[in-house]
N, C-alpha and C positions, 0 to 999 in steps of 0.2 A: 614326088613324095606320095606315101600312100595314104588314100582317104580319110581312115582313121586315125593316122596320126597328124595329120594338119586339122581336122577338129579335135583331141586333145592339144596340139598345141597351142589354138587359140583361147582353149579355156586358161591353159597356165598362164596367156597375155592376158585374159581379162581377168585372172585371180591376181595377178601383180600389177598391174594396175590400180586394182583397192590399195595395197599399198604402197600408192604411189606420192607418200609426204616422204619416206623411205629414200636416203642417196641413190642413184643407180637406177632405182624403179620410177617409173612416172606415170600420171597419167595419160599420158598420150599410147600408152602400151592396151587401155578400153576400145579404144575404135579399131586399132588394130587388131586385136582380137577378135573382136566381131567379125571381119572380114576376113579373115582367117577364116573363121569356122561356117560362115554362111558359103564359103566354099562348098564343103559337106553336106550342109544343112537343104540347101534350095535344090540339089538334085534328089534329094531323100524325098521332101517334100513333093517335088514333081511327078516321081515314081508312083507315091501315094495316092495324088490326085488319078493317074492312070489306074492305078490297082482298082479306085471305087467306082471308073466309070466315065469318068470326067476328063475332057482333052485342057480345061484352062479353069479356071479359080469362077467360081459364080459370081455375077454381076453384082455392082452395088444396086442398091433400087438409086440412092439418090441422082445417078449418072442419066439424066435424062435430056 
């Protein structure tokens, strides 16, 4: 499936989802969504980190 359409398709699971009191629609259609589109979303993400310089996410401080 191509990139950008598995992140549009998980937004239409997590816009139907909201109506999920709805016959048919439910809420269990929110996490799937999610995870749909964080397909998409965490390699965008990671690219980004690479574009500014960065090989991994900066440290928390509190991680001691």
């Amino acid at each position: 499936m191509p990139p950008g359409l598995r992140l549009v398709l998980g937004l239409l699971l997590i816009g139907g989802g909201i109506l999920g009191f709805l016959p048919i629609l439910g809420f269990w259609m929110i996490p799937l969504g999610v995870a749909v589109a964080m397909l998409d979303l965490v390699p965008l993400y990671r690219a980004a980190l690479r574009r500014a310089g960065r090989t991994k996410p900066p440290a928390d401080p509190d991680d001691r």
